[in-house]
Backbone as XML, in Angstrom:
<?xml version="1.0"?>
<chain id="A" units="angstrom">
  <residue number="1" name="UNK">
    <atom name="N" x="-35.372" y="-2.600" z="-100.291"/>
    <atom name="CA" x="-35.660" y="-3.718" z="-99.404"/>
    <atom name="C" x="-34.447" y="-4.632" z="-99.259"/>
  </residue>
  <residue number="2" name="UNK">
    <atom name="N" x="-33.969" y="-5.119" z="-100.477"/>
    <atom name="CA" x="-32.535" y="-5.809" z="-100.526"/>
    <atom name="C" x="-31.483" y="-5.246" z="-100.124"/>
  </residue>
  <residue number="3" name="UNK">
    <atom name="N" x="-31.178" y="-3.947" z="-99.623"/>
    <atom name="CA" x="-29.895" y="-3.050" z="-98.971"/>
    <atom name="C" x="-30.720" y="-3.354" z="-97.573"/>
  </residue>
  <residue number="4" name="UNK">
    <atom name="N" x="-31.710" y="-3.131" z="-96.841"/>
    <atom name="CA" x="-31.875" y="-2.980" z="-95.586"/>
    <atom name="C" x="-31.651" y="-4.743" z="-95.316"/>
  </residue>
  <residue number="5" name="UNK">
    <atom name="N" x="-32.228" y="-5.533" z="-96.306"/>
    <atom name="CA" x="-31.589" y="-7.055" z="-95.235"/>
    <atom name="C" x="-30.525" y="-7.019" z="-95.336"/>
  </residue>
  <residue number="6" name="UNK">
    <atom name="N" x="-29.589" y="-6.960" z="-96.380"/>
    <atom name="CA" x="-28.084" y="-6.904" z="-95.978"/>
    <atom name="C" x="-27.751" y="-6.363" z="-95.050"/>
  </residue>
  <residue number="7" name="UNK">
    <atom name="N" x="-28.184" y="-4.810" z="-94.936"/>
    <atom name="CA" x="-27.574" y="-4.782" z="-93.669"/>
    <atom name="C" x="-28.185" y="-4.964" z="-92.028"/>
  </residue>
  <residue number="8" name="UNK">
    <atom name="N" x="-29.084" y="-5.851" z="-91.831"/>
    <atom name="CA" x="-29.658" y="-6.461" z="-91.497"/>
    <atom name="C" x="-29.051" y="-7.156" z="-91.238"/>
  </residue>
  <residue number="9" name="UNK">
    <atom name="N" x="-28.629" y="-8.350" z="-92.356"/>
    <atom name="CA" x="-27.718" y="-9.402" z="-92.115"/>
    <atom name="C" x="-26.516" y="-9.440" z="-91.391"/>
  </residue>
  <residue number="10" name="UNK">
    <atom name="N" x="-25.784" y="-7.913" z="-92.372"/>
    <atom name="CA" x="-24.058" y="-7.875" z="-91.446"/>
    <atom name="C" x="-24.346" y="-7.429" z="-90.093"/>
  </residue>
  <residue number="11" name="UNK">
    <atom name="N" x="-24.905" y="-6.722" z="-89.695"/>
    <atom name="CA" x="-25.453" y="-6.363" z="-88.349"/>
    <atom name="C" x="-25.624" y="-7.525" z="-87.890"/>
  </residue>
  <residue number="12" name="UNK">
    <atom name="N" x="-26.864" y="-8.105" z="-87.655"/>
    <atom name="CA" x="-27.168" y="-9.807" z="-86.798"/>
    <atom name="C" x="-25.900" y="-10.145" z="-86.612"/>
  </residue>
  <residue number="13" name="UNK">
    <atom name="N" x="-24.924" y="-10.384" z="-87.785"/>
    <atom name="CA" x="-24.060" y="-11.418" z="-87.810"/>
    <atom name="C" x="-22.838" y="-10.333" z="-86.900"/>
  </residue>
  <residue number="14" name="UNK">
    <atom name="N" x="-22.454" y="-9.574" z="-87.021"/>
    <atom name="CA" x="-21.624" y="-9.419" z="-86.455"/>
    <atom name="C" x="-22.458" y="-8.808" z="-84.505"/>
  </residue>
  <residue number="15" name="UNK">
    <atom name="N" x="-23.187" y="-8.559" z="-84.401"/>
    <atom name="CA" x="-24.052" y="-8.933" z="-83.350"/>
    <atom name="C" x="-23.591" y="-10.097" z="-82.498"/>
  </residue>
  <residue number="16" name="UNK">
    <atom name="N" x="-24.046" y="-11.401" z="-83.442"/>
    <atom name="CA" x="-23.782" y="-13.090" z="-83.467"/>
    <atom name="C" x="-22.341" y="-12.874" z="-83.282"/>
  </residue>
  <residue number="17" name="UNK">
    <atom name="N" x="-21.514" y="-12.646" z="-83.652"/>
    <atom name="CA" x="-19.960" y="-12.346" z="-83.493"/>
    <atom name="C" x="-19.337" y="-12.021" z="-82.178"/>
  </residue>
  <residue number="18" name="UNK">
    <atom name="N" x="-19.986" y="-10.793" z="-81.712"/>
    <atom name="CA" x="-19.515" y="-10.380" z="-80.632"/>
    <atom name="C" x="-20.171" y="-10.880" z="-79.523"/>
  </residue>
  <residue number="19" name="UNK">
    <atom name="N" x="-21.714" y="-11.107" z="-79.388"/>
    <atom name="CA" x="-21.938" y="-12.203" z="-77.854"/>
    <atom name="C" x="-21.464" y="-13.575" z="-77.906"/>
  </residue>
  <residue number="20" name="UNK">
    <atom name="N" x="-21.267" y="-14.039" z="-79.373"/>
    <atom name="CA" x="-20.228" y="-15.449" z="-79.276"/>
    <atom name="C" x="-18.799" y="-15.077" z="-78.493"/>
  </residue>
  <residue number="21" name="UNK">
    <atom name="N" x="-17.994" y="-14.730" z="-78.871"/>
    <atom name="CA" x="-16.584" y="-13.652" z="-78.311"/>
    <atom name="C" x="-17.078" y="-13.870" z="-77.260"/>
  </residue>
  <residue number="22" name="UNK">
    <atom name="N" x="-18.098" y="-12.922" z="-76.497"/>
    <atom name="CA" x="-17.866" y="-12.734" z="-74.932"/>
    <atom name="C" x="-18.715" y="-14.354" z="-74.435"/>
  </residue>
  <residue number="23" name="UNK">
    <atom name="N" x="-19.017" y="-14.879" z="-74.774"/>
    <atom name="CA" x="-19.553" y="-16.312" z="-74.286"/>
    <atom name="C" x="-18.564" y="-17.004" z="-73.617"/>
  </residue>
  <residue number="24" name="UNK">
    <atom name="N" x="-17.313" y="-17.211" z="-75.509"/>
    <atom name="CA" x="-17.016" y="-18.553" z="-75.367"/>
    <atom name="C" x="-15.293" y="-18.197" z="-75.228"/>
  </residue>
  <residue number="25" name="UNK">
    <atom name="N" x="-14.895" y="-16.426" z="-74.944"/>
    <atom name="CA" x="-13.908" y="-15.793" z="-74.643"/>
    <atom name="C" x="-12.811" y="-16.673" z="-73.716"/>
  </residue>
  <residue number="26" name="UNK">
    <atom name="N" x="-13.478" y="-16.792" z="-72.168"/>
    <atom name="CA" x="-12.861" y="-17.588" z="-71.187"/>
    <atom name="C" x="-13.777" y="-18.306" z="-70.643"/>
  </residue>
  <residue number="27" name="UNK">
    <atom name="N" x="-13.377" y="-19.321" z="-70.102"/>
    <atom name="CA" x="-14.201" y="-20.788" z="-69.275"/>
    <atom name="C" x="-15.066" y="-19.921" z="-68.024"/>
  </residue>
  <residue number="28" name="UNK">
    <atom name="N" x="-16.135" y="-20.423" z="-67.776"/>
    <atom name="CA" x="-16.821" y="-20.138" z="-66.785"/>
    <atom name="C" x="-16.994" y="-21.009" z="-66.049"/>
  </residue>
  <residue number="29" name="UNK">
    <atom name="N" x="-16.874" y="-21.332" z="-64.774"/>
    <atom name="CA" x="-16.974" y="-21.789" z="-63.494"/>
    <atom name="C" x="-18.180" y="-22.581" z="-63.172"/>
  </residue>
  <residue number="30" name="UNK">
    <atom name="N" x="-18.156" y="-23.394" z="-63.435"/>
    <atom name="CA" x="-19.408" y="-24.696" z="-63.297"/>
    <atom name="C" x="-20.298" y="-24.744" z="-64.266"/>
  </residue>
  <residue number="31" name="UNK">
    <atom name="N" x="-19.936" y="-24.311" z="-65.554"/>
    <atom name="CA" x="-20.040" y="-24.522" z="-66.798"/>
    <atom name="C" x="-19.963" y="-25.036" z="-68.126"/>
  </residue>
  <residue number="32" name="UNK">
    <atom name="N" x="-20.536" y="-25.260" z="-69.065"/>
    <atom name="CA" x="-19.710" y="-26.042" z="-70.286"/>
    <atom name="C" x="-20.347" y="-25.026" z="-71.136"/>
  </residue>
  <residue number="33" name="UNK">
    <atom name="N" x="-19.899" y="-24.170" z="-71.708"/>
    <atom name="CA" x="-20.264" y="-22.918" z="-73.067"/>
    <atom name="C" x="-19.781" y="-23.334" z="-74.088"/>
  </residue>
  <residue number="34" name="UNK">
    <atom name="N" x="-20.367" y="-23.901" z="-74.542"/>
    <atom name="CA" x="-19.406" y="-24.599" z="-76.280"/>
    <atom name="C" x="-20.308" y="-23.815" z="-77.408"/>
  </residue>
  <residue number="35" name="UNK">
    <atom name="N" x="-19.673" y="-23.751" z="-78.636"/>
    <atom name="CA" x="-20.342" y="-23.062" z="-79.885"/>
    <atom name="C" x="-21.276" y="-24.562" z="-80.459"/>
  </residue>
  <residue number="36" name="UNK">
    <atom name="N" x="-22.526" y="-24.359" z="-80.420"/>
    <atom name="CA" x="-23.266" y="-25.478" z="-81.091"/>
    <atom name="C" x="-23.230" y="-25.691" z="-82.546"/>
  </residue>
  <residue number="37" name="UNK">
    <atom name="N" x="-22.892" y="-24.505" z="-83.416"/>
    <atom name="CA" x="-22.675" y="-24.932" z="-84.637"/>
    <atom name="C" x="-21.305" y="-25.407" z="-84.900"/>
  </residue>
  <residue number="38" name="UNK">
    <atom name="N" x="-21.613" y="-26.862" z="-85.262"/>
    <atom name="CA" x="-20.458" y="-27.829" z="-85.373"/>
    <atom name="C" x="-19.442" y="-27.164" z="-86.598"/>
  </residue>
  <residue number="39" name="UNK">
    <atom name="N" x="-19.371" y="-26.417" z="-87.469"/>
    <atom name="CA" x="-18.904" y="-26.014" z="-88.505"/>
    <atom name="C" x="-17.995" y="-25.177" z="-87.690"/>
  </residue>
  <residue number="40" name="UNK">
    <atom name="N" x="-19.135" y="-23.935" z="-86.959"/>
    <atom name="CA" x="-17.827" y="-22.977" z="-86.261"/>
    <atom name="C" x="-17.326" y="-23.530" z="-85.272"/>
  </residue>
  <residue number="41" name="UNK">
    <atom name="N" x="-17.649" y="-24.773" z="-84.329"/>
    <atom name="CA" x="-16.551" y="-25.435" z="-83.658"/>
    <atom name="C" x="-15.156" y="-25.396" z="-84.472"/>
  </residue>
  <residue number="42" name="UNK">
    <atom name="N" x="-15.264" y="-26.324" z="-85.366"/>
    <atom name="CA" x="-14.470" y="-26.987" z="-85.932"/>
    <atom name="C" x="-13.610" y="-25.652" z="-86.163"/>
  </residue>
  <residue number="43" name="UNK">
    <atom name="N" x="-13.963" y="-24.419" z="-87.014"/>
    <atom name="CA" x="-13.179" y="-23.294" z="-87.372"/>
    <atom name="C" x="-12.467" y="-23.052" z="-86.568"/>
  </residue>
  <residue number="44" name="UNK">
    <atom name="N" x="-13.716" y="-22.626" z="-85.330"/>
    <atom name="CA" x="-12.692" y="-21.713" z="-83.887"/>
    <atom name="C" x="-11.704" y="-22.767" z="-83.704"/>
  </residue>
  <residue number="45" name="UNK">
    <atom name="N" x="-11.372" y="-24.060" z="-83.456"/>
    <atom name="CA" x="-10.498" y="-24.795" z="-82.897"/>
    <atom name="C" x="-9.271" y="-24.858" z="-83.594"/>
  </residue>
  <residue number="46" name="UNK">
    <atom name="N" x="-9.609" y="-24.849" z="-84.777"/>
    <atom name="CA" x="-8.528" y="-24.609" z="-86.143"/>
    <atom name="C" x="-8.001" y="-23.618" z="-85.943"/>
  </residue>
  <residue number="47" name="UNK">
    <atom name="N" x="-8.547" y="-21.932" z="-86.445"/>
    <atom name="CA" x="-7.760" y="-21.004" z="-86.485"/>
    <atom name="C" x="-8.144" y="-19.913" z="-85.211"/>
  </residue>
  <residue number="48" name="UNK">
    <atom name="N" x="-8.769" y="-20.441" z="-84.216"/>
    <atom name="CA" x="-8.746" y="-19.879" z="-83.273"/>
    <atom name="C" x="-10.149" y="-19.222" z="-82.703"/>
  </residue>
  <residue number="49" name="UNK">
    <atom name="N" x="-10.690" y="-18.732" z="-81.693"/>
    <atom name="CA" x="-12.017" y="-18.119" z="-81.846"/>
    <atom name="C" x="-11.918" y="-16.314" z="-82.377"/>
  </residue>
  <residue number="50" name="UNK">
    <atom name="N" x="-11.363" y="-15.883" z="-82.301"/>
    <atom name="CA" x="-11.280" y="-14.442" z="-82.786"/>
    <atom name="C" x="-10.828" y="-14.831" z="-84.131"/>
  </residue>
  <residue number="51" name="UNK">
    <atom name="N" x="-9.850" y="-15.297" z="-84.943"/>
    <atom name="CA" x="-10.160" y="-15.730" z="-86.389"/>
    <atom name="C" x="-10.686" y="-15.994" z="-86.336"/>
  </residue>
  <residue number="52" name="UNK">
    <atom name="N" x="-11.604" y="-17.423" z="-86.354"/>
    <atom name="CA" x="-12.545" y="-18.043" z="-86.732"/>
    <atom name="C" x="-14.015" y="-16.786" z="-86.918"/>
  </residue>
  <residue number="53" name="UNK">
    <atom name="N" x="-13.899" y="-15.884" z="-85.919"/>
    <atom name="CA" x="-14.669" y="-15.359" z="-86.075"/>
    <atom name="C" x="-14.719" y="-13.810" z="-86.864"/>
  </residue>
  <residue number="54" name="UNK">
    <atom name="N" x="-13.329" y="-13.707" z="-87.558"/>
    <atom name="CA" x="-13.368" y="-12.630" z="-88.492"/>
    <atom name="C" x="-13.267" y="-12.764" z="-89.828"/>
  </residue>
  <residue number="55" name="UNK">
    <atom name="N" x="-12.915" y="-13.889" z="-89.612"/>
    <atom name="CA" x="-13.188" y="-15.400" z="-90.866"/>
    <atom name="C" x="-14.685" y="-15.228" z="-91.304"/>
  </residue>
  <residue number="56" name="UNK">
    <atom name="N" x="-15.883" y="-15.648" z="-90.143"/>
    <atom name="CA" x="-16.601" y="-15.933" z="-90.522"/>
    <atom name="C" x="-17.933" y="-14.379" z="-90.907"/>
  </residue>
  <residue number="57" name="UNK">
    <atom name="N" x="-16.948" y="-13.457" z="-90.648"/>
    <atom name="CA" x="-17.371" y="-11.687" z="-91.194"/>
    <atom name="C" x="-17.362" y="-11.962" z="-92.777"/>
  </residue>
  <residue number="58" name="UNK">
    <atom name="N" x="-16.308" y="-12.388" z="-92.555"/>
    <atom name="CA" x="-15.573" y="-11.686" z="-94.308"/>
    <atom name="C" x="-16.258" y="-12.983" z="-94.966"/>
  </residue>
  <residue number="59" name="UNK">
    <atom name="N" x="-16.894" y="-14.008" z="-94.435"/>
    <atom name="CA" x="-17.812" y="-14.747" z="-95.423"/>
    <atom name="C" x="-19.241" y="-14.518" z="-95.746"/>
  </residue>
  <residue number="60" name="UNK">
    <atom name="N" x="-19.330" y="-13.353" z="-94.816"/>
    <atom name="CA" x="-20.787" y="-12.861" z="-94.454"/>
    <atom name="C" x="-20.955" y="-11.934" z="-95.694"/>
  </residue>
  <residue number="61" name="UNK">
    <atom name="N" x="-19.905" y="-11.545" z="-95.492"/>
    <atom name="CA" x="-19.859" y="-9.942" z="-96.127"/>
    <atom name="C" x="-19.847" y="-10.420" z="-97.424"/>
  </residue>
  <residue number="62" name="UNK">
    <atom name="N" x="-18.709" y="-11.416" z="-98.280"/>
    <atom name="CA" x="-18.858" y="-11.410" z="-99.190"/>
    <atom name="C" x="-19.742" y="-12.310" z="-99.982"/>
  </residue>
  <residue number="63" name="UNK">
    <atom name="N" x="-20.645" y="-13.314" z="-99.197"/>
    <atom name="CA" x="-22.044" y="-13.647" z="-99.218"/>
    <atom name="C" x="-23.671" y="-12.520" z="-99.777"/>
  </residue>
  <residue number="64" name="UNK">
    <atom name="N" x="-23.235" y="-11.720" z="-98.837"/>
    <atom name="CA" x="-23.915" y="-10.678" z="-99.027"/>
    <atom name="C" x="-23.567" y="-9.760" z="-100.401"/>
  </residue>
  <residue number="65" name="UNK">
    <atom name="N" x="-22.314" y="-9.657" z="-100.454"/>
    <atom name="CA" x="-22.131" y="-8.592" z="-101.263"/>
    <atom name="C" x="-22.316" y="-9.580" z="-102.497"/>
  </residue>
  <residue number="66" name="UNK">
    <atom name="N" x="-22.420" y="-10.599" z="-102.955"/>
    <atom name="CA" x="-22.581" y="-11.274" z="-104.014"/>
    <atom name="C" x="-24.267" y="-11.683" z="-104.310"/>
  </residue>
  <residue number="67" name="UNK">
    <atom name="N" x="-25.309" y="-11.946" z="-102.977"/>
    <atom name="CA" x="-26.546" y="-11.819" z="-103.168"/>
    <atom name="C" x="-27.030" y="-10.221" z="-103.665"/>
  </residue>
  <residue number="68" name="UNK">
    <atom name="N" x="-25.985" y="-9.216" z="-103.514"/>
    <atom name="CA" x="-27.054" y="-7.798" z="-103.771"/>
    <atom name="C" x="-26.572" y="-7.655" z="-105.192"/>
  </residue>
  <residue number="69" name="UNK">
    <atom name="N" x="-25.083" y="-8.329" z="-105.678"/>
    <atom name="CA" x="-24.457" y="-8.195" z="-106.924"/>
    <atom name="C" x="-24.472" y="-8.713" z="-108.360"/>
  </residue>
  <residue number="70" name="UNK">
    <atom name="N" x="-25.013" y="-10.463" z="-107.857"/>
    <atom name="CA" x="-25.652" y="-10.947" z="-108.728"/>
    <atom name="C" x="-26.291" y="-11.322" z="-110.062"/>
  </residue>
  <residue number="71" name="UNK">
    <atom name="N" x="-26.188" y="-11.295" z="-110.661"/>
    <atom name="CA" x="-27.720" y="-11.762" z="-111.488"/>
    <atom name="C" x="-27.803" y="-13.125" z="-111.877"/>
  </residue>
  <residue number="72" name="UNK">
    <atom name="N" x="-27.382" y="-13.963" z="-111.025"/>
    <atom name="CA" x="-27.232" y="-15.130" z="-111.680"/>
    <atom name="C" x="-28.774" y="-15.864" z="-111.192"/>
  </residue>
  <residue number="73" name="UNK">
    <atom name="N" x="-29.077" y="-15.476" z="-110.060"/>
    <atom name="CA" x="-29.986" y="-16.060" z="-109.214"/>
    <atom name="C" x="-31.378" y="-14.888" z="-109.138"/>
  </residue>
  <residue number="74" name="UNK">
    <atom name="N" x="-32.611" y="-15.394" z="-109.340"/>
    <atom name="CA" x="-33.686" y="-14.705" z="-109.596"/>
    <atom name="C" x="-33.931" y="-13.596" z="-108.167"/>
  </residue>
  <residue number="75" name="UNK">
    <atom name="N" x="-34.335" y="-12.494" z="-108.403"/>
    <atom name="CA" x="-34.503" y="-11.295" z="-107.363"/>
    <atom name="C" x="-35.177" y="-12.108" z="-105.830"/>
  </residue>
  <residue number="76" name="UNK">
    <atom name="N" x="-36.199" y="-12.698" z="-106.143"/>
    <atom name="CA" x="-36.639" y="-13.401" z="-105.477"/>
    <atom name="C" x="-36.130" y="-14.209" z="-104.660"/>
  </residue>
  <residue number="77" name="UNK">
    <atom name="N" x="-35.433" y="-15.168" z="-105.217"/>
    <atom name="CA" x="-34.146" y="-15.800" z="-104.537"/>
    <atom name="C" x="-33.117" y="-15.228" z="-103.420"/>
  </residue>
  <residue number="78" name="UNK">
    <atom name="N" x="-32.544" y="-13.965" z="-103.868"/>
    <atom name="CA" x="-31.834" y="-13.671" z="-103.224"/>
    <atom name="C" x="-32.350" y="-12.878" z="-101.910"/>
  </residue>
  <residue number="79" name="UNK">
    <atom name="N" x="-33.473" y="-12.327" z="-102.306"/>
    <atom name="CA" x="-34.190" y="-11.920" z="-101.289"/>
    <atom name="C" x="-34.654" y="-12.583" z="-100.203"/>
  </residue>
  <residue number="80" name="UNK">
    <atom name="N" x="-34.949" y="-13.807" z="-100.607"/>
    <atom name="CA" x="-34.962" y="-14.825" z="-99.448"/>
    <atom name="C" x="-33.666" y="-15.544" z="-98.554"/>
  </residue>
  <residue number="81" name="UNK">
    <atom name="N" x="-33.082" y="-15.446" z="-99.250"/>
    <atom name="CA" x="-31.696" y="-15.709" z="-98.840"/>
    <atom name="C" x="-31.027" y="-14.595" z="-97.903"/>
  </residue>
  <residue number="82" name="UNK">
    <atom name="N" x="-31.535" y="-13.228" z="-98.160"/>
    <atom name="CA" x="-30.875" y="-12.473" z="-97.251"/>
    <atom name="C" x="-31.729" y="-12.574" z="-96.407"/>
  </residue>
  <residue number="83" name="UNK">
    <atom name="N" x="-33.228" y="-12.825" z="-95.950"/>
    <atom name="CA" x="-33.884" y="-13.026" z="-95.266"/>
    <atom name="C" x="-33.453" y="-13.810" z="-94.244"/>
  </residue>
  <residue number="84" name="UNK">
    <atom name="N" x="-33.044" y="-14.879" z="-95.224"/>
    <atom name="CA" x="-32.209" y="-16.088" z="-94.340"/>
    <atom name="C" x="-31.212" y="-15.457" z="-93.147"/>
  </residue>
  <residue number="85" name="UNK">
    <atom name="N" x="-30.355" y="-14.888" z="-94.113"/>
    <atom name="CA" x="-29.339" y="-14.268" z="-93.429"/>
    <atom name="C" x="-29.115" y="-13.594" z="-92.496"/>
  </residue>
  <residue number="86" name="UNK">
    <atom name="N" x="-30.067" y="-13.361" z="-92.121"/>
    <atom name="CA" x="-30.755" y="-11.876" z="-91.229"/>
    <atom name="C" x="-31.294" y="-12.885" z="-90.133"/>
  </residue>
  <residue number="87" name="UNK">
    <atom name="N" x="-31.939" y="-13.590" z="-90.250"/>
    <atom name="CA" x="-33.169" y="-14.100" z="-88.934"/>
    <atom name="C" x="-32.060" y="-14.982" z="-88.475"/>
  </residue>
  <residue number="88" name="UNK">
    <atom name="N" x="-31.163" y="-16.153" z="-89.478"/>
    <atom name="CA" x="-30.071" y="-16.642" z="-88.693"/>
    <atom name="C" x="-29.306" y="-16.171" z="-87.309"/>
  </residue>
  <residue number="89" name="UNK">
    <atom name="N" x="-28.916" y="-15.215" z="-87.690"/>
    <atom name="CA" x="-27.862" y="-14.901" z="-86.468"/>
    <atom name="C" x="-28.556" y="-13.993" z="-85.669"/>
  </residue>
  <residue number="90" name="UNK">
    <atom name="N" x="-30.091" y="-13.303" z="-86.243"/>
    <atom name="CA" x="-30.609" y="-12.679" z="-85.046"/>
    <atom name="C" x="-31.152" y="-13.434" z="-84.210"/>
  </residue>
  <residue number="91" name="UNK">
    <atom name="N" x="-31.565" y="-14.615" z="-84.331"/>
    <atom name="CA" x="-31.998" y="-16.116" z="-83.243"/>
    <atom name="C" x="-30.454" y="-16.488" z="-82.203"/>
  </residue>
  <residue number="92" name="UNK">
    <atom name="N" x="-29.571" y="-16.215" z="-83.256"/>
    <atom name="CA" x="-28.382" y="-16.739" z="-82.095"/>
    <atom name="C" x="-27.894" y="-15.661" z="-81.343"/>
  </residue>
  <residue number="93" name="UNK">
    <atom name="N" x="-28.109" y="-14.146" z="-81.981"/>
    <atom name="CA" x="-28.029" y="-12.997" z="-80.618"/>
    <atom name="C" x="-29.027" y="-13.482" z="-79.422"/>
  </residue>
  <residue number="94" name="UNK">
    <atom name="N" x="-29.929" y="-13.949" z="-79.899"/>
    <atom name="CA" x="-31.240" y="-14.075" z="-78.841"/>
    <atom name="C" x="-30.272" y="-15.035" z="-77.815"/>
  </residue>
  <residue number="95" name="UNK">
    <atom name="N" x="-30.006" y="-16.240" z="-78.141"/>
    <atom name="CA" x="-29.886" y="-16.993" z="-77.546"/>
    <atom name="C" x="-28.653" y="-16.839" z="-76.702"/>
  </residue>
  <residue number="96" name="UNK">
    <atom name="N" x="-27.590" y="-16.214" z="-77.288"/>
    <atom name="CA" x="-26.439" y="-15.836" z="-76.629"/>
    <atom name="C" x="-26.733" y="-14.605" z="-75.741"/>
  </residue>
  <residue number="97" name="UNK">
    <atom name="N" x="-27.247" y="-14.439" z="-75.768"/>
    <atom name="CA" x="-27.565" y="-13.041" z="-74.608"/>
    <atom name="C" x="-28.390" y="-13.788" z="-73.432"/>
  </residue>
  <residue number="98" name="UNK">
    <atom name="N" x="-29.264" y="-14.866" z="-73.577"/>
    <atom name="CA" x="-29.935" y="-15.558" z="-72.809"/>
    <atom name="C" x="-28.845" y="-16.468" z="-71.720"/>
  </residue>
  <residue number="99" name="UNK">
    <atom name="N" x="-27.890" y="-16.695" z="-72.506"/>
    <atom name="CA" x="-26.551" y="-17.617" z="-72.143"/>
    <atom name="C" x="-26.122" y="-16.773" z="-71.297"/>
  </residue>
  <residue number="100" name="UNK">
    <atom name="N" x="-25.721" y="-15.489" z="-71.685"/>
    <atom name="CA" x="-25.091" y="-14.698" z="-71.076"/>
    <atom name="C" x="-25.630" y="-13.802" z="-69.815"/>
  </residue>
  <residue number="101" name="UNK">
    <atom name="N" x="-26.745" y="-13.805" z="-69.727"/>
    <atom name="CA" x="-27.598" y="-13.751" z="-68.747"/>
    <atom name="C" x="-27.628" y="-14.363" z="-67.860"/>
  </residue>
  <residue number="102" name="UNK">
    <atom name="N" x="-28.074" y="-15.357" z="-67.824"/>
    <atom name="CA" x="-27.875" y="-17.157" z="-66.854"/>
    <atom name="C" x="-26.349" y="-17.144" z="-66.184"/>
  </residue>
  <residue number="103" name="UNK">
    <atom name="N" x="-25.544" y="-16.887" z="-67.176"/>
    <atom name="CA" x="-23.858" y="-17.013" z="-66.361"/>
    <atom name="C" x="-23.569" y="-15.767" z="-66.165"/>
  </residue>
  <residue number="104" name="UNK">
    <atom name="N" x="-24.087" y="-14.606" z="-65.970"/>
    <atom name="CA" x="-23.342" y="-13.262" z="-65.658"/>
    <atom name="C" x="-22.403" y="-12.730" z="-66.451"/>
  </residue>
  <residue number="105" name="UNK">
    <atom name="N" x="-22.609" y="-13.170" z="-67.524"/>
    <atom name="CA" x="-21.621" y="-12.270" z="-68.233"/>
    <atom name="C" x="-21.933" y="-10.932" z="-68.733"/>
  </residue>
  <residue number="106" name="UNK">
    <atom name="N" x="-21.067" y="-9.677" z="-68.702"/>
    <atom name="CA" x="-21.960" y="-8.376" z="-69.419"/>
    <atom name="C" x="-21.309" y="-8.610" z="-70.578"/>
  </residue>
  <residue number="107" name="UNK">
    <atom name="N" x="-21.997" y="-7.789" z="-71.285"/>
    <atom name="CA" x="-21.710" y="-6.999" z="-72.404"/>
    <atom name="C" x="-20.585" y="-6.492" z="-72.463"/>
  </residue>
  <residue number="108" name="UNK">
    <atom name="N" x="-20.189" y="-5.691" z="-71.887"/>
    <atom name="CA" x="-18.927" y="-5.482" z="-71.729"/>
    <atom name="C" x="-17.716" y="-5.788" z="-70.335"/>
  </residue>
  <residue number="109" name="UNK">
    <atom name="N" x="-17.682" y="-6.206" z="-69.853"/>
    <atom name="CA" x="-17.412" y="-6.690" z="-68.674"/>
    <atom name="C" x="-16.055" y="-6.926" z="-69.060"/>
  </residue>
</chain>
């Protein structure tokens, strides 16, 4: 159960990764597309949006790889936590695809 939310998790998140990328890639035309989580604002603006966002892999990953590695924190715990991890960024695929819908952006385009 704890291997399928992880990968669960890195999936969503890098999911969350790549319709962020094509969102907030280039300006759209009678638009304002900004990243709402003020944290990854702040990142992308710092080290860029493609760092910021391979940055925020390799915190995923080693998030994850430390909830399945553990024992500091009760089974239970971490299980919820990857839970966490998982429904997080699958709400913001939702929403970024909804974004991306509304302004025409594809998938791959």
């Amino acid at each position: 159960m704890r291997i399928i939310l992880a990968l669960l998790a890195l999936s969503f998140n890098a999911a969350d990764n790549f319709t962020t990328y094509r969102c907030l890639q280039q300006p759209v035309a009678g638009f304002e597309v900004y990243e709402a989580n003020p944290l990854a604002a702040w990142g992308f603006q710092t080290v860029g949006l493609a760092n910021g966002l391979w940055l925020e892999m390799a915190l995923c990953l080693v998030a994850v790889g430390f909830l399945l590695s553990s024992r500091m924190l009760p089974r239970t715990l971490t299980t919820a936590l990857l839970v966490v991890l998982a429904i997080l960024p699958a709400a913001a695929v939702i929403n970024n695809l909804t974004v991306m819908q509304e302004l025409g952006i594809g998938l791959l385009d």
